[in-house]
N, C-alpha and C positions, 0 to 999 in steps of 0.2 A: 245062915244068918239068924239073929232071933228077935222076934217079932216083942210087942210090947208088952207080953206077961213074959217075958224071957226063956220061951221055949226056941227051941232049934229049928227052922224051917231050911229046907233041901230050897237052894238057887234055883233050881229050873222050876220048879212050881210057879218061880214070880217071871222069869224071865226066858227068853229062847235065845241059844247064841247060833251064830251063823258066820264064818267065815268068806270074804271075799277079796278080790284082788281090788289096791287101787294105786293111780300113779303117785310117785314119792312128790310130785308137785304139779298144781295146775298152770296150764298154760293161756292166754287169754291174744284173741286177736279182733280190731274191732270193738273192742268192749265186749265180745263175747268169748264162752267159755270155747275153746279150740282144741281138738288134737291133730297133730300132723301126722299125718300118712306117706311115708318115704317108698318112695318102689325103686328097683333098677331096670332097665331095658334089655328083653333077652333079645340075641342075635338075631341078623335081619330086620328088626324093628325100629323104628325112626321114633324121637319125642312127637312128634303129632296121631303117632300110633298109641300112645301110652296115653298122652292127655286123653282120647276121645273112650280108652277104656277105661281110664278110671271116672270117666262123665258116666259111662255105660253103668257101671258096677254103684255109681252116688246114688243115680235116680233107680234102679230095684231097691237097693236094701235101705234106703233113709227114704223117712216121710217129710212132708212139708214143715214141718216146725227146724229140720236140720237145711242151710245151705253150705257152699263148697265155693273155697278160691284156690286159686293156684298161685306157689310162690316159688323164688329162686329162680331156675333154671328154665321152668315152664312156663311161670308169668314174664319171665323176658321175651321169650320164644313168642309166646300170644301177643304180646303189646306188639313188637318189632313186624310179627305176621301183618295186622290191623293196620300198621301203619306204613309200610311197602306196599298193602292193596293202594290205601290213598295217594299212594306217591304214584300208582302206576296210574291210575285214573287220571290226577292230576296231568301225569304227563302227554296224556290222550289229549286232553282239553288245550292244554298249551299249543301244542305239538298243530293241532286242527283250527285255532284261533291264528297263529304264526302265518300257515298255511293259505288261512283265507286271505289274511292281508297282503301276502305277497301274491296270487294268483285274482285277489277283487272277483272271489267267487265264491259261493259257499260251496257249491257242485264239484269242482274240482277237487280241493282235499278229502272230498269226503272218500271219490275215488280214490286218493294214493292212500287214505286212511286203510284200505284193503288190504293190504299187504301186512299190516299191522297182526291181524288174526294168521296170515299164513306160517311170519314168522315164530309165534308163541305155539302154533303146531306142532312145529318144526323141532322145537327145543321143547316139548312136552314127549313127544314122540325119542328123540335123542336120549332127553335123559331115561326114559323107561327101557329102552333098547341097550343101555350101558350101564344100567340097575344102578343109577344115581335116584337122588330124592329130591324134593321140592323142598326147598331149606333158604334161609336167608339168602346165600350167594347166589344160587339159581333164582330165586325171585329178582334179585340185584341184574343179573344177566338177562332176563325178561325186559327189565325197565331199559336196558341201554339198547336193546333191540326196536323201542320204540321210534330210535334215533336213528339208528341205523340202515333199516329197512325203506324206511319211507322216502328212503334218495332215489333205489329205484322208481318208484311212481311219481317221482318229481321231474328226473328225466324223460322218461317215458309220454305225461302229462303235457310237458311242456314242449316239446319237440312238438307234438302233436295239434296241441294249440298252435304253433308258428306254422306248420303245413297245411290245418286247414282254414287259417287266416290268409293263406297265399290260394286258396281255390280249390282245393281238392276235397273229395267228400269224408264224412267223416273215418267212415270204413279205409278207405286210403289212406289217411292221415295216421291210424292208427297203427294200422301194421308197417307203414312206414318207419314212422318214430321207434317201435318195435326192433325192428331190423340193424336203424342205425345206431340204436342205443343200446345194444347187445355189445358189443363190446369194453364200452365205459361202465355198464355194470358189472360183465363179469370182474373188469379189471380191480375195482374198488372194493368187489366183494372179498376176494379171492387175496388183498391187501389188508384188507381186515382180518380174515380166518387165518392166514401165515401166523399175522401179529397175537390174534389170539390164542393159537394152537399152540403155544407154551404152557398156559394155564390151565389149558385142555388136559394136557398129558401128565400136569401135576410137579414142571420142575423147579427146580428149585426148595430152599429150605419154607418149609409150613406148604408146601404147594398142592396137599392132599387135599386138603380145606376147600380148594379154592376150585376144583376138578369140575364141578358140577357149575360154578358158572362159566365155568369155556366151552362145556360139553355145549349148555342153552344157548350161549351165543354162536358157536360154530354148527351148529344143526338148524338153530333159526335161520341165520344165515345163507346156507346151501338149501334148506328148504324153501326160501322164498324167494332166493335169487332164481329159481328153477321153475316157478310156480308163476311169480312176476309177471312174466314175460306171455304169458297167454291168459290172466287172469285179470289183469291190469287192463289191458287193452278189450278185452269182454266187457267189463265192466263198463269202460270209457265209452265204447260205442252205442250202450245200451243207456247210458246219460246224456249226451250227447245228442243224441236224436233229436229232442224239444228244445235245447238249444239250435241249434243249427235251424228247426223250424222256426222258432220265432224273431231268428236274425234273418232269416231268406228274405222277406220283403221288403226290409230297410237295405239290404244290399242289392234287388233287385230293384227296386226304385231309384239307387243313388246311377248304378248301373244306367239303367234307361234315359235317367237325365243327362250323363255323361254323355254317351252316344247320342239323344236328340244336341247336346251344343254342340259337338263336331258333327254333326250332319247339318245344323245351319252354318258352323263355319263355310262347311267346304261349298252351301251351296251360294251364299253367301259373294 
């Protein structure tokens, strides 16, 4: 180019060029500048294996001036997670409020609340044993197992209540109810897992999908129907004890007045 007396000057004396890549258009999310990051999931790998590696690979290579959301497929996957946890909490809360009202005790649901852990064992354990995943459906099958389960500790509970309201101690009582409610558990249980064992095995059109909540509910199921039955009743005798002490004297007092009126009847 030529400078103001009209001599010739060579371009790179005034300037440096530099070649670089950049995208043919910017992208904006938020009101900020954005690029999307697409990955695929290699085999064996579940989306909650992908989200928490691409969290891993955010926080090394970006500093604090860059953050990170998840869209699509993944930000479904995390809201719908976030909001099945609440649904199952929720349903703890209902489930043990319901509970108290019908038994007019806080103590007793909290016993048949036990069973609640045995069953989410049971279908944690299941699905890992049948190389299933924890995924919406199996979270789904988790929550109905809240319902599920807790019939056994309700029979069992409450048998138990009406035998040691008729005099027997509580240890009595317990394995009593135990014994006779052994077969309307199994029967119930076992009427459930038939009915579910379709979904289990995946039949039907779309029924792959759905595999993983029959595994949870039929492994909850058989694992806590199995567990119930000597866990339940542990539990119960070990609550129970201070109740049964702090009724002993209002019933041994009603007791002794009883007997002093027919001892004055008779003498009478």
């Amino acid at each position: 180019m030529r400078n103001r007396t009209g001599q010739l000057i060579q371009l790179d004396n005034l300037v440096s060029v530099s070649e670089q890549a950049n995208p043919p258009q910017l992208f904006r999310f938020n009101r900020y500048s954005a690029a999307t990051i697409s990955a695929g999931l290699a085999s064996g790998y579940t989306l909650s294996d992908g989200i928490k590696a691409m969290d891993e690979i955010a926080s090394q290579e970006l500093d604090e001036s860059f953050s990170t959301t998840l869209a699509g497929a993944a930000r479904d996957f995390a809201e719908s997670s976030s909001s099945l946890v609440f649904v199952f909490v929720l349903a703890l809360v209902l489930t043990y409020l319901v509970l108290a009202a019908q038994f007019e005790s806080f103590r007793d649901p909290l016993v048949i609340m036990f069973t609640v852990p045995l069953a989410v064992a049971g279908a944690l354990l299941s699905l890992w044993y049948f190389g299933q995943t924890i995924n919406i459906f199996s979270q789904i099958g988790q929550i109905m197992l809240v319902g599920l389960v807790t019939k056994n500790g309700i029979l069992i509970v409450e048998f138990a209540n009406q035998r040691k309201a008729a005099g027997l101690s509580v240890m009595e009582a317990v394995r009593g109810a135990a014994a006779a409610r052994f077969r309307p558990i199994l029967m119930t249980s076992l009427a459930t897992i038939l009915g579910v064992l379709p979904i289990a095995l995946g039949l039907g059109s779309g029924g792959e999908s759905r595999v993983s909540m029959g595994i949870a509910v039929v492994g909850g199921l058989i694992f806590s129907g199995g567990l119930t039955l000597y866990v339940i009743p542990a539990i119960y005798s070990y609550f129970s004890k201070e109740i049964q002490q702090a009724q002993a004297a209002p019933e041994l007092h009603r007791a002794s007045a009883a007997v002093g009126v027919q001892t004055s009847e008779v003498a009478g």
